[in-house]
Each structure stands twice: as C-alpha cells, then as structure tokens.
FIPA-913731 format. One record per residue (C-alpha): residue number from 1; x, y, z. Coordinates in steps of 0.02 Angstrom, whole numbers. Last residue first. Layout:
{NUM,{X,Y,Z}} ...
# end
This chain:
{471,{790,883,2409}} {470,{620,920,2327}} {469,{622,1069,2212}} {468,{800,985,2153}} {467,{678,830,2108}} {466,{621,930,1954}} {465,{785,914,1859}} {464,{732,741,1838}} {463,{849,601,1900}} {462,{1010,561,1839}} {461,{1130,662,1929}} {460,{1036,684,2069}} {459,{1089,485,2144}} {458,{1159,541,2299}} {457,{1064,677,2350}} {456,{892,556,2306}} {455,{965,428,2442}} {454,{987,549,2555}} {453,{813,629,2552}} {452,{719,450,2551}} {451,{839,418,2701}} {450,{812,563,2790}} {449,{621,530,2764}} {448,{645,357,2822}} {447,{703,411,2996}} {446,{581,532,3020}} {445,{451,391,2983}} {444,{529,301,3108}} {443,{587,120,3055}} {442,{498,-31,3085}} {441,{624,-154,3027}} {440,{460,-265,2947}} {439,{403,-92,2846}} {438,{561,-80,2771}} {437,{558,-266,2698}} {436,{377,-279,2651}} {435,{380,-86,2578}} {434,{223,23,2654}} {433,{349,162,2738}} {432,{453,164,2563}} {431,{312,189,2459}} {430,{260,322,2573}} {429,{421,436,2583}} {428,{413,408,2383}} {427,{232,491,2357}} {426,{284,618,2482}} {425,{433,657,2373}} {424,{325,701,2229}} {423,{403,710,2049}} {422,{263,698,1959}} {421,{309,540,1850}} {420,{408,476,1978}} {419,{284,482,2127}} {418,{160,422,2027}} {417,{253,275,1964}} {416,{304,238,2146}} {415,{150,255,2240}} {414,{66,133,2111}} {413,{209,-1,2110}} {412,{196,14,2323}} {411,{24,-33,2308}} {410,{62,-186,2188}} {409,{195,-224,2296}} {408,{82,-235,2464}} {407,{-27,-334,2374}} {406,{92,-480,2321}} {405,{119,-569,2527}} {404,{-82,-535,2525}} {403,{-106,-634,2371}} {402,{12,-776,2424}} {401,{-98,-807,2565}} {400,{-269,-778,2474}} {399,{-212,-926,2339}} {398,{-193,-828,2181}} {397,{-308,-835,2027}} {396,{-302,-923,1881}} {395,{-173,-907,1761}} {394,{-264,-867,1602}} {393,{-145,-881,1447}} {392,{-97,-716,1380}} {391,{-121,-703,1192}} {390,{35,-637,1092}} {389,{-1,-599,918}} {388,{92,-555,774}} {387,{126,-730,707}} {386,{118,-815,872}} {385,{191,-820,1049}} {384,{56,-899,1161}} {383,{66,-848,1338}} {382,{126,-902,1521}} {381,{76,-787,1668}} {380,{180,-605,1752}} {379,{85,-478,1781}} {378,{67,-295,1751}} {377,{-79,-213,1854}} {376,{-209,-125,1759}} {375,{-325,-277,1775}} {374,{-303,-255,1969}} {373,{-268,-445,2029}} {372,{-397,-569,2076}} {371,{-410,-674,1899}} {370,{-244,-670,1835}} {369,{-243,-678,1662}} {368,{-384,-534,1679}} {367,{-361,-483,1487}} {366,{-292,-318,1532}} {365,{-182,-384,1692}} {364,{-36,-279,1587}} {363,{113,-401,1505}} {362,{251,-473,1581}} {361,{286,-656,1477}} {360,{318,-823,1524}} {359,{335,-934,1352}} {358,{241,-1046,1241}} {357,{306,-1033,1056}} {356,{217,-1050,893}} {355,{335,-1081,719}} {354,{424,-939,609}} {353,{249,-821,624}} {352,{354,-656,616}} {351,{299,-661,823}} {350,{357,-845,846}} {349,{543,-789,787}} {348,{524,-624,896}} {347,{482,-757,1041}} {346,{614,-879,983}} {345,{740,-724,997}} {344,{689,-681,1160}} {343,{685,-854,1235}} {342,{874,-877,1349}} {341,{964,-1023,1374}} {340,{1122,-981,1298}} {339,{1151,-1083,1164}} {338,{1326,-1101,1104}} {337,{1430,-988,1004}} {336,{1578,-920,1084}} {335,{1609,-718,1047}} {334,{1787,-726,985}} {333,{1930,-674,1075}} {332,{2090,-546,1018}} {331,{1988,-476,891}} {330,{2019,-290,933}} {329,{1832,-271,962}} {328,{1823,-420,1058}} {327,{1962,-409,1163}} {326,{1919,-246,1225}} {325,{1734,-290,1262}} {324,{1831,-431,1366}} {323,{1907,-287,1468}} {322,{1750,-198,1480}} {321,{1677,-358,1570}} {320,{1831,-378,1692}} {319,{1814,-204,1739}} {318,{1610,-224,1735}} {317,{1645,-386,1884}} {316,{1760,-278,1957}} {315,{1609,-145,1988}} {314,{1480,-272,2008}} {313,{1567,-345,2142}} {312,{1581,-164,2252}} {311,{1418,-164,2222}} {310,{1395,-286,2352}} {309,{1291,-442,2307}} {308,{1210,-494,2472}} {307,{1196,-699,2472}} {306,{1110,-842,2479}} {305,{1120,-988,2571}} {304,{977,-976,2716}} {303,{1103,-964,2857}} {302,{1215,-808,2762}} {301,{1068,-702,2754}} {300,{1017,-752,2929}} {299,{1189,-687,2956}} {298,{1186,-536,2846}} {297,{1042,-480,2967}} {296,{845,-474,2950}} {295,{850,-501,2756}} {294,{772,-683,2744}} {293,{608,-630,2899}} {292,{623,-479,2993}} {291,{618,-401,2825}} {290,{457,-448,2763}} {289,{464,-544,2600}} {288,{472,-461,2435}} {287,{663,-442,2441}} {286,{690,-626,2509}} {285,{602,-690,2316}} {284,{736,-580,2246}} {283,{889,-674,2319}} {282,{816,-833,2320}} {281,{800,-816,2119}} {280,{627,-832,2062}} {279,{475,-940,2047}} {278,{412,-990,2233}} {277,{330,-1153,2205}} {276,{162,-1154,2310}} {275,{112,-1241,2460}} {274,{115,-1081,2569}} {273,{236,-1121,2716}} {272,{329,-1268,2655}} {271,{355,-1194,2493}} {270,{415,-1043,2560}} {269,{545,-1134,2652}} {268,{583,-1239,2503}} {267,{605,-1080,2398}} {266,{677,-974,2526}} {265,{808,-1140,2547}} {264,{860,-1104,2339}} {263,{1050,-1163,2375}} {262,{1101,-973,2306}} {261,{1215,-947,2164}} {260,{1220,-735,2116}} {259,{1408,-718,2158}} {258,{1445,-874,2065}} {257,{1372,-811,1909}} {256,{1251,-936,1812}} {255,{1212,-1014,1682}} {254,{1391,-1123,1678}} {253,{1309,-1183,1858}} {252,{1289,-1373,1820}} {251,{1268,-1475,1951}} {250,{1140,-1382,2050}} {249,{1126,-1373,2243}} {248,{982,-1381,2319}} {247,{948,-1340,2497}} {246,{1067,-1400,2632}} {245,{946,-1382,2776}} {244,{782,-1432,2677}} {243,{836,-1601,2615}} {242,{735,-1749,2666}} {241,{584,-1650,2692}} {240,{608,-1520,2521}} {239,{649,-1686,2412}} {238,{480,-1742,2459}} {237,{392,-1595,2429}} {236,{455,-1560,2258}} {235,{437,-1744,2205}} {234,{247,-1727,2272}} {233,{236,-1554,2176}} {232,{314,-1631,2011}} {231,{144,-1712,1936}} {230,{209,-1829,1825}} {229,{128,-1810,1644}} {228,{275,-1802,1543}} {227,{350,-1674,1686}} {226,{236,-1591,1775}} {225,{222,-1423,1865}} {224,{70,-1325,1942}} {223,{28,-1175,2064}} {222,{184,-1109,2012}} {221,{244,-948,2080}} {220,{312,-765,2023}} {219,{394,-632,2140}} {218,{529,-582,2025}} {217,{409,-508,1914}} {216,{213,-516,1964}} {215,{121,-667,1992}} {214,{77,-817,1913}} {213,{155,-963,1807}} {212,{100,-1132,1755}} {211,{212,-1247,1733}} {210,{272,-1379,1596}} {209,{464,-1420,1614}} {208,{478,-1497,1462}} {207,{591,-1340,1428}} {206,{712,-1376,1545}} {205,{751,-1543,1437}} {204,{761,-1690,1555}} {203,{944,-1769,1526}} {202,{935,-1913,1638}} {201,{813,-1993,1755}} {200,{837,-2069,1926}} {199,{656,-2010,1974}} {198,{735,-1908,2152}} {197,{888,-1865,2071}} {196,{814,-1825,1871}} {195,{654,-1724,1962}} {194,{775,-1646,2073}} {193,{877,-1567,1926}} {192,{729,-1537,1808}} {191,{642,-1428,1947}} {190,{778,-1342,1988}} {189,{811,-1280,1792}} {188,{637,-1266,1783}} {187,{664,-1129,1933}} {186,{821,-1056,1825}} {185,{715,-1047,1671}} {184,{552,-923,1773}} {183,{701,-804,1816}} {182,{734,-787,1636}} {181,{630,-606,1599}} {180,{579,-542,1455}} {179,{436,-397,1455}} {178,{314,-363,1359}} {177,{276,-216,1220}} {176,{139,-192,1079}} {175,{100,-14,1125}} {174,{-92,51,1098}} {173,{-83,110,1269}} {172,{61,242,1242}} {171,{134,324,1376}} {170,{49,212,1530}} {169,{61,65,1408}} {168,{243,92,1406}} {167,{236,156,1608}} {166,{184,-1,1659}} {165,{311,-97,1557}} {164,{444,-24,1656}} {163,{362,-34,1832}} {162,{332,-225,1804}} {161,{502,-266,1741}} {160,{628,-142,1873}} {159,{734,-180,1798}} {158,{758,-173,1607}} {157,{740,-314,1488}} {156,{601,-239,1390}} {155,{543,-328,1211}} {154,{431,-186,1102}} {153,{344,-248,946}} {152,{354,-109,814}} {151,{174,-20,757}} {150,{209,147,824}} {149,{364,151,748}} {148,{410,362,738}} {147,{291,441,861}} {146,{228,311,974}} {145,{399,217,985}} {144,{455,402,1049}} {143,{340,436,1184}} {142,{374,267,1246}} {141,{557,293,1257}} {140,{547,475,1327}} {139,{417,401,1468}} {138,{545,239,1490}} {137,{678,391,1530}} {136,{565,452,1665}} {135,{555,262,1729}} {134,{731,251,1750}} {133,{791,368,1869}} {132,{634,353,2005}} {131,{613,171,1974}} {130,{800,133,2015}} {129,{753,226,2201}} {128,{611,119,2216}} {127,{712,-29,2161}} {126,{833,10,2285}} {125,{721,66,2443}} {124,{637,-120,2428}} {123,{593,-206,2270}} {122,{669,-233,2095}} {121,{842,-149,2079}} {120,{907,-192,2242}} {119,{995,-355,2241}} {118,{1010,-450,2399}} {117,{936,-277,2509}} {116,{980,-251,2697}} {115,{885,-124,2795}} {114,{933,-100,2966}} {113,{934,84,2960}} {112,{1097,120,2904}} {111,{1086,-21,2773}} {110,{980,103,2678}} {109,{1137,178,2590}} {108,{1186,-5,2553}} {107,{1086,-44,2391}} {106,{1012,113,2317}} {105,{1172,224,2345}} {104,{1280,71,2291}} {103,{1165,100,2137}} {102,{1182,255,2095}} {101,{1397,236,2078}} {100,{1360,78,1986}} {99,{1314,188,1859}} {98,{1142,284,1798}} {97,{980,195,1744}} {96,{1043,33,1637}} {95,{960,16,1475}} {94,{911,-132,1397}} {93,{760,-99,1293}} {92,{724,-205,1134}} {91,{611,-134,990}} {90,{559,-234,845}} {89,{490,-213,667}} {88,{602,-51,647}} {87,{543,72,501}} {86,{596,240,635}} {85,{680,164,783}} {84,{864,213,773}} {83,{836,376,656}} {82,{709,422,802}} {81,{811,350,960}} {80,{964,456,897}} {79,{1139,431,839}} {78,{1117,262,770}} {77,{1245,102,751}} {76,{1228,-20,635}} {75,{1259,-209,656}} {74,{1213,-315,484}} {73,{1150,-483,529}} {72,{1193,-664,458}} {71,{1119,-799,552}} {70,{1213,-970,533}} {69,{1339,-915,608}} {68,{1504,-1062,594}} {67,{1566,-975,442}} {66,{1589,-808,530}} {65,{1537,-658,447}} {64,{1375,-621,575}} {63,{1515,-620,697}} {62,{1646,-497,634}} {61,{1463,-385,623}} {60,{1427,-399,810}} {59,{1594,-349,875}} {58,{1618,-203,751}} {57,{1439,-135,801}} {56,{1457,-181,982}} {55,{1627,-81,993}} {54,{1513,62,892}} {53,{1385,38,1037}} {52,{1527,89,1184}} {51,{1581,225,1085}} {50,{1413,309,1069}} {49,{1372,300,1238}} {48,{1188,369,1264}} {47,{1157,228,1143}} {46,{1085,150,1004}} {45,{1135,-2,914}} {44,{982,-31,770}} {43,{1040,-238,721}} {42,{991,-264,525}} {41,{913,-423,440}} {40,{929,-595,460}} {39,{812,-719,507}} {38,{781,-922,478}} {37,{966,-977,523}} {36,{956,-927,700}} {35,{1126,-949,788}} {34,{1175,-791,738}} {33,{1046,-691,827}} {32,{1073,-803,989}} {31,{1231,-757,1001}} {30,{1190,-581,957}} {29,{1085,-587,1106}} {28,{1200,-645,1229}} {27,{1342,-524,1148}} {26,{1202,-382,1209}} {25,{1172,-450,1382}} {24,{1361,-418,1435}} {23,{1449,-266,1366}} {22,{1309,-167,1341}} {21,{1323,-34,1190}} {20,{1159,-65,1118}} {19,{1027,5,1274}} {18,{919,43,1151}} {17,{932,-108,1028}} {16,{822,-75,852}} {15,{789,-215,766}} {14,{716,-210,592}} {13,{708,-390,486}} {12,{783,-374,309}} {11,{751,-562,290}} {10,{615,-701,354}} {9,{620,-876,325}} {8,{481,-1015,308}} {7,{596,-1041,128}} {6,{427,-1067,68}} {5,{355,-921,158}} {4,{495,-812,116}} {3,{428,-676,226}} {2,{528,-491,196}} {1,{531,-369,351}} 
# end
C-alpha cells in the first residue's frame, strides 16, 4: 500500500476476498470499489470454486475500465488462501458454509418439532447447525492470516457474526478483524422515515441518524437516537401508539428484497415492552425471542408482518442470480453504479487514514464497550474508524430486561464454539435445549437429540470428518 499524502490517495492497496466467487455481495463491493476515487490497487478472488471467482475476475476488471469508475482495481484470482493472502493489507471473508441443500436441513428439518426459524443462520437449531460447518473453516482461515499476513486487517461478512469473529481471536488473538454487518442501516433507515412523517421533513440522510448501539449481532438495540439534536424516542413512541397494528411500511424498498420486507411490528412491540429500539430485521430479532412468542406458528408469523423465507426461495432466487453472473461475464449487462448503502469500503478508507468514520462494528467485549457483558464476548457498539486503529466506543451497559433476553445467547455461543471445535455432540444437544426459541416449544430432550442427530446426517458433507464418531 502506497500513501500519496498530498494526493490524500492511496495505490497498490492488497485485498484479498475469500469467499470471491459470490454472485451477489461481491458485485456490491466492487461497486463500491469503483466508486472510490482515492484507492486502487489489486482485488485477491479466492475460492473453493475456481470458476465461479474467474467470472468475478472478468466481471470486476471490465468495470474498473469503465469511464464512469472512478476507482480503478485490478481483479486477480488465487489458487490458494496463502498465495491469496500473503502481502495483503486487507482480508474480507464471505464464505457460505455448504449449499442451500444444508441449509433447508437447518431451517425446516426442526419444523417437526414445532420449531419454526425466519432465517436460520444466526440463532436457533439453524445457526447452531451453520456454526458447526463454518466455524471449522474460520479455524483454517485464522490459522492462515496468522501465518502468511499476520498484520492484514480482517472484515467478516459471514453468518453467524459473533461466532465467526470469536473463533478469529480464538485462533489468533493478535488478529485485527471485525465484523460488518448492515442491519444497524435498515433501523436508521426506519428511523429517518417516521422522523420525516411524523416532523414533516424531507430527505434526512440515514447517516444523521446518530444512535448508540448495543448488543450482540442481529440482536442489537438503541438506548439513544437523535436527529440534529431531536431526541427520536418520543417520535418513536408516538408513531408506535397511533400505528402499532399496521407497522411501518417504508417507501422506498430498492434496499431491500421483497421476500425479506417485514412492517417492523417486533420492533414496536418490543419497544413497547422494554423501552428500547430493537436494532435488526423483524425476522432475526423473532429468532432471539422465545418461541411461544413471534415464531409460535406461521400464523402468528403471518399476524406480526414478517415472514418465513423458505429455502426453496433462495434456491430460485441463486438461479436467477447465476443467470445475471452469466450476463456479466459475457457482457450482456453491466454492473450499475450507484451507491449501495453499505460502510465497508469507508471503513478500509478510514483504516489507510483517508478521513475518520463512525460506524457499528463486532468486535470482542475486550475493552468492556459494554459494561455488564463477558469481556470475551463479541459485541456489537459504535467505534471510531481511523488510520489503523479502530477504538470501540463505550456503550454502556444493558437495561437488566434486555440483558436477560441476551444471556441465554451468549451461553448458547459458548456451548456452540466448543462443541464445534471438539466435535462433541453433547455440547450441541445442550445448546439446542437452552435456545430461546427451542426451549419456549418445550421439546423432550429425546426429541431434540434425534433432531441434533438428524440434522448433522443431513448436512455430513461439510462438517468435520470427526462428527462420523458422533452420528
């Protein structure tokens, strides 16, 4: 990496991409890349398919050679995570843990027993069962930034966050790694649109926005939000009692995917009960609740406005994905520039000390950012982005309600990463007993230790060879 401070530029920049043949997140990225005129530098693709991060390579590259990019990047792809990450200034991890296949087994094989999940790859049987394929490989990964780029910054977008960047520092504790998640934007994004309705204002930026943010991923809260110095929480509340049964429904959805679009009722109704704004997606923030509560049935599903993604979606939704990867490489479309809402490349910006930035970030509990959760605990606060620092900003603590709805997870988090890194199917048959939304459908534990057994049968093929001791 090459700093022209008085261009206030930087050039030959190091990214290696595990995970670099997605077809989705990755053209989001290189989006971003080329609309950032102050880097440039070279794109690492690596991935278990080959193919799919050459299509990447050629899609990237026709990019960084259009007239209308202002950031020019050179997309290479690598054959193996040591050629891919030795010299690289910055490591991003987007991998996904087996196929769709795994992950119908992680989202509707516990539906047998009652147990309904909106998403599956965070909390509940499915992100336990995601945890078990993916947190071995996050072992190889860490093992490997330790050996050949030690002193790289490390950006994870993999589910599940917390249990991800728990086993980085668990690998290596000297890593520089956090984790990037937007589900922190789309609650701005609520806050902006009933601030402008119930203020009659227009055009508030998301990012004036100011909160502050605690918790752990997908299950993160505000305790404060303001807008130029109004204090949002009475606009909040007041828009909650006048509108509770239809929710909130946003005018402009280009963010997001229909099938994901909720009217954000578990966030008014979880507001109402705790006094605190609920930070995530309704359909995560119902997978850390008890069961018996968002997820007792599709139709309470249905009657707070959210929905079940099947994975029967997210198959046709990857056909129609791999079709526009087709397009792309063969030049039949062009990647659109336009921003896309997302902070990564700002934070690596703020990180080669291009400007400051103030963003949520997953980082360990080290520095007690939150003040009554375990410090080896990864958490979820604001922090300052600068030149090769990131400094958490201290939360606060939790409210004791909203610390005992948390506690459970961070239990389940430790049974888990044990229980993976073992294997130990004991380990798992707990986790699963002491989850919010298993635990509320009070199932026998003979009953759950079928399913744990199942549910490892049907996703072998990418776990450890030593689960075959177990099932």
């Amino acid at each position: 990496m090459n700093y022209d401070e008085k261009q206030n530029a930087v050039s030959d920049l190091q990214i290696a991409y595990i995970g670099g043949g997605s077809r989705g997140w990755a053209w989001t990225f290189m989006t971003d890349l080329a609309m950032e005129k102050n880097m440039s530098g070279t794109i690492r693709l690596y991935d278990i398919d080959m193919e799919a991060a050459g299509h990447n390579e050629r899609i990237g590259n026709d990019l960084s050679t259009r007239e209308d990019a202002s950031g020019k990047w050179n997309y290479e792809t690598y054959s193996s995570l040591e050629s891919a990450l030795t010299g690289a200034d910055f490591v991003v991890i987007s991998i996904l843990p087996g196929t769709f296949d795994e992950m119908a087994v992680d989202v509707h094989t516990p539906e047998r027993l009652g147990i309904w999940q909106s998403v599956g790859d965070t909390a509940g049987p499915g992100g336990i069962m995601r945890s078990l394929r993916t947190l071995p490989m996050f072992v190889e990964i860490g093992e490997a930034i330790k050996k050949y780029s030690p002193d790289a910054w490390v950006i994870n977008y993999t589910n599940p966050m917390t249990l991800c960047v728990k086993v980085l520092y668990c690998v290596f504790p000297e890593i520089k790694a956090f984790g990037c998640c937007h589900e922190v934007f789309g609650t701005q994004r609520v806050l902006k649109g009933i601030t402008e309705q119930m203020l009659g204002l227009k055009d508030i930026e998301r990012s004036d926005i100011h909160v502050n943010v605690l918790g752990i991923n997908h299950f993160t809260w505000f305790d404060y939000a303001s807008y130029r110095g109004i204090d949002l929480f009475p606009v909040y509340r007041d828009y909650i009692d006048s509108h509770f049964e239809e929710g909130f429904q946003e005018k402009d959805r280009s963010w997001m995917n229909s099938a994901f679009h909720c009217a954000h009722r578990v966030k008014f109704d979880l507001f109402k009960k705790y006094g605190m704004i609920a930070a995530a997606g309704d359909r995560h923030l119902a997978e850390f609740m008890p069961g018996d509560l968002y997820l007792k049935d599709p139709e309470t599903v249905k009657s707070w406005k959210f929905g079940l993604t099947t994975v029967d979606w997210r198959k046709n939704d990857l056909k129609e994905r791999l079709e526009r990867s087709r397009k792309l490489f063969e030049r039949e479309e062009q990647v659109e520039l336009k921003p896309t809402g997302e902070e990564g490349i700002l934070l690596i910006k703020a990180l080669c000390g291009l400007g400051r930035m103030v963003s949520n970030v997953n980082i360990p509990n080290t520095d007690g950012q939150i003040s009554n959760l375990p410090v080896d605990e990864v958490v979820e606060t604001n922090a300052i982005f600068d030149r090769n620092s990131i400094r958490p900003i201290m939360a606060g603590s939790l409210p004791q309600p909203v610390l005992d709805l948390i506690m459970p997870h961070v239990c389940v988090h430790d049974k888990t990463m044990r229980a993976a890194l073992s294997p130990d199917l004991e380990l798992v048959v707990e986790a699963f007993l002491e989850d919010p939304n298993v635990k509320a459908k009070k199932p026998s534990e003979k009953d759950v230790r079928s399913l744990v057994i199942d549910m490892l049968k049907g996703t072998k093929a990418y776990l450890p060879k030593e689960w075959e001791h177990w099932i």
